[in-house]
C-alpha positions as CSV (number, residue, x, y, z in Angstrom):
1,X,0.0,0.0,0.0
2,X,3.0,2.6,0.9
3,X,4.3,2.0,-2.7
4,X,0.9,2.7,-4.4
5,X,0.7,5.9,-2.2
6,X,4.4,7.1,-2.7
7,X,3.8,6.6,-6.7
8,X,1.0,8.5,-6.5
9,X,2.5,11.4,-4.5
10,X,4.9,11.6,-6.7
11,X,2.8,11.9,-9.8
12,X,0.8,14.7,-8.6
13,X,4.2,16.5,-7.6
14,X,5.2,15.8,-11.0
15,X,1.9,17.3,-12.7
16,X,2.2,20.1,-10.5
17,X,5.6,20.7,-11.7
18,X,5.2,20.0,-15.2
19,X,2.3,22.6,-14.7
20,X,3.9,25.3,-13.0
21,X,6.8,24.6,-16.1
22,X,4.5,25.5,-18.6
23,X,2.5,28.5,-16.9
24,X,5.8,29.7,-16.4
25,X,7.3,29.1,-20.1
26,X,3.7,31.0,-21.0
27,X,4.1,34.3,-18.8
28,X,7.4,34.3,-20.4
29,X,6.3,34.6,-23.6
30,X,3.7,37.1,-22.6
31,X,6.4,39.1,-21.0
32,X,8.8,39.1,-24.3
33,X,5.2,40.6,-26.0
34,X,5.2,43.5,-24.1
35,X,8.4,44.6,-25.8
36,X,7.0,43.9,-29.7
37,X,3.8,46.0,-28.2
38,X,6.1,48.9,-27.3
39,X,7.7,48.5,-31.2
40,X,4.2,48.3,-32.7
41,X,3.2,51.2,-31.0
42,X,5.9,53.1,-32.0
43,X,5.4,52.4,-35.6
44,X,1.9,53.3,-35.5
45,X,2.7,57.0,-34.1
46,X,5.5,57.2,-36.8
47,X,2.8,55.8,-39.7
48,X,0.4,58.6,-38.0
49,X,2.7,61.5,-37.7
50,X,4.1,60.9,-41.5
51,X,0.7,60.9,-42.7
52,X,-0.1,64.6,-40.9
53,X,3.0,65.8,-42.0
54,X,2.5,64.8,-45.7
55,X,-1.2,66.3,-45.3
56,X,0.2,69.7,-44.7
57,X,3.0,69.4,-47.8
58,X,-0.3,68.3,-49.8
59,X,-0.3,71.2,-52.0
60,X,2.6,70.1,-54.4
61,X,1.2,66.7,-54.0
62,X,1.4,64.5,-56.8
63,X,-2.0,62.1,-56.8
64,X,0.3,58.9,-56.5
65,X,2.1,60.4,-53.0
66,X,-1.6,61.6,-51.9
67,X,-2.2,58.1,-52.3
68,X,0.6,56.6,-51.0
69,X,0.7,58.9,-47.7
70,X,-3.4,58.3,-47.4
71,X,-2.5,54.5,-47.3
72,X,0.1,55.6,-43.7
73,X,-3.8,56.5,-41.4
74,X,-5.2,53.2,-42.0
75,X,-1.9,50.9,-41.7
76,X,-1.4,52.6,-38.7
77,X,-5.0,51.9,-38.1
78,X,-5.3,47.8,-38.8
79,X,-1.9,47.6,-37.3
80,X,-3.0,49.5,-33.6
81,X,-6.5,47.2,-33.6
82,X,-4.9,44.3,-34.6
83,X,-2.3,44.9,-31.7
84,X,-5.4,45.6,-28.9
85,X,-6.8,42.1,-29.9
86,X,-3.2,40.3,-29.6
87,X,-2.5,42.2,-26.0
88,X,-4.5,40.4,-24.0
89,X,-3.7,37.0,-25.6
90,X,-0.5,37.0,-27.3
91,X,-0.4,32.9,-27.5
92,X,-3.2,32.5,-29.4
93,X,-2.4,31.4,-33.7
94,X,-5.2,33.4,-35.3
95,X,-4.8,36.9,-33.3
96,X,-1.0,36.8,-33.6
97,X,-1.4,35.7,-37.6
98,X,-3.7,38.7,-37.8
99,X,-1.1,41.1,-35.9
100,X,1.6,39.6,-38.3
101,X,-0.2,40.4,-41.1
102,X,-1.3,44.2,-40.0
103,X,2.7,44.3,-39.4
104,X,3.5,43.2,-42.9
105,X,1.1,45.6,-44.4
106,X,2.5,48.6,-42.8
107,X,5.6,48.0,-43.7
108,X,4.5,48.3,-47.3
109,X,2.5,50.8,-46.8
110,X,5.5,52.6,-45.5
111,X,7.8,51.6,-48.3
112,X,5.1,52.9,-50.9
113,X,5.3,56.3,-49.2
114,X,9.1,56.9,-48.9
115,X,9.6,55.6,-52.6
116,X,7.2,57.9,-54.3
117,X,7.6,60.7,-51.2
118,X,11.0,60.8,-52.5
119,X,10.9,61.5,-55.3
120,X,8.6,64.7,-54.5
121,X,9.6,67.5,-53.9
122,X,13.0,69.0,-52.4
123,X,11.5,70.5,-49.4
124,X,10.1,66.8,-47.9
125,X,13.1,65.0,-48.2
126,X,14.7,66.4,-44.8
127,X,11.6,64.8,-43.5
128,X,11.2,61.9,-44.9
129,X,15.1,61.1,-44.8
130,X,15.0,61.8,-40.8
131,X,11.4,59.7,-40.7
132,X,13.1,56.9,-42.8
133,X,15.7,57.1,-40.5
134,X,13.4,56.5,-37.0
135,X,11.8,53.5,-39.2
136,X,14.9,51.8,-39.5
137,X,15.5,51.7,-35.9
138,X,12.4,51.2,-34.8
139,X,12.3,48.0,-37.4
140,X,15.7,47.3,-35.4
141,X,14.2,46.8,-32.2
142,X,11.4,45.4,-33.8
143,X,13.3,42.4,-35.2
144,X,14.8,41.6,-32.0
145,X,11.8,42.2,-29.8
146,X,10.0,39.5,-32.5
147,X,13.1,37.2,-32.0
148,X,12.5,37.4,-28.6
149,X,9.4,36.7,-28.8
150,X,9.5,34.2,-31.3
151,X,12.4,32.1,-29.1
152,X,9.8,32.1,-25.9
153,X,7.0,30.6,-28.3
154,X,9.0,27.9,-29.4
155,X,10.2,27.2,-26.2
156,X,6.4,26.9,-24.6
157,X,5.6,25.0,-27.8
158,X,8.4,22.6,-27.2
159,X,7.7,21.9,-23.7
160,X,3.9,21.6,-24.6
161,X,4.7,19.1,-27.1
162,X,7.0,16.9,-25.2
163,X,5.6,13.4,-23.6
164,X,4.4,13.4,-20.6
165,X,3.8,17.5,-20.3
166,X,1.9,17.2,-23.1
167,X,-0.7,15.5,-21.1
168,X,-0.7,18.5,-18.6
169,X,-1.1,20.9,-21.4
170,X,-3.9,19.1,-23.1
171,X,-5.6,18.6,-19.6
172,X,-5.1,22.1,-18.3
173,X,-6.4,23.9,-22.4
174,X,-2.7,24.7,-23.0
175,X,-2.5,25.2,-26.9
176,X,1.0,25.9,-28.9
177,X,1.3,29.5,-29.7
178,X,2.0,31.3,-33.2
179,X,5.6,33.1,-33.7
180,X,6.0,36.0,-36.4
181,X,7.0,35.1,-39.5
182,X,10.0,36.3,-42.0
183,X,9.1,40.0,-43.1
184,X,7.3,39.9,-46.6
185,X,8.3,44.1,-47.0
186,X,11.7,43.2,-46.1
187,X,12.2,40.6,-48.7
188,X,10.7,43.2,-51.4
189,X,13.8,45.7,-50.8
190,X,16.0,46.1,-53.7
């Protein structure tokens, strides 16, 4: 009877641990979002402020730039809504897909307005130069706060996968989380 008991004990230690393993892998992950929040958030007052800047310089607008710097307010848009629904669940596949995808978007709508901004007239290029130049850091911080965040998913999808925590995971509604995927703007760049 004292053998039946002791295993026993010792599986419920061992659930609790594996448990308090994979709550603990998952805050970690949460934590590492707060950082690609900050980034996101960033972008979206840089994607905002372009776009009031370039309303102002509007008069020697070309249609195209009109178009391109009109595209900024609602990138900046999808991408902050997008970010609200992934805060308060940054493990779950389809809000993190749709956050990814506001990202990606964005970033093109951003390349469309510094190509044909650029080529605009002489005045805006200070501006968007210096702008272009707060974009590329923030995308800096941006890649590693997503690499961050992207090692701490696979690390909580690792342990959820692995016999016998996968047990716990699927007992307790554990689910494997999504990670952001390669940058389609990036790979556009000449």
């Amino acid at each position: 009877m004292s053998l039946e008991w002791l295993t026993l004990a010792v599986l419920v230690f061992w659930v609790i641990g594996a448990f308090k393993r994979l709550k603990r892998l998952r805050a970690g992950s949460k934590q590492t979002f707060v950082a690609v929040e900050a980034q996101f958030m960033q972008a979206v007052d840089l994607l905002r402020h372009c776009a009031r800047v370039q309303e102002l310089k509007e008069r020697v607008a070309s249609v195209s730039v009109q178009h391109a710097h009109h595209a900024l307010i609602p990138s900046a848009d999808l991408l902050e809504a997008a970010l609200q629904q992934a805060k308060p669940h940054p493990l779950r596949p389809e809000v993190i897909a749709a956050l990814d995808s506001a990202w990606q978007g964005a970033q093109v709508a951003w390349q469309a307005y510094v190509q044909l901004a650029s080529g605009q007239a002489e005045g805006s290029d200070d501006h968007v130069q210096e702008q272009s130049q707060r974009w590329s850091q923030l995308m800096t911080l941006q890649t590693h706060s997503t690499a961050q965040f992207n090692t701490a998913v696979q690390d909580y999808n690792r342990a959820i996968a692995q016999f016998p925590a996968c047990v716990v995971a699927r007992l307790s509604g554990l689910k494997a989380g999504r990670t952001f995927q390669k940058d389609a703007a990036l790979l556009m760049q000449p």
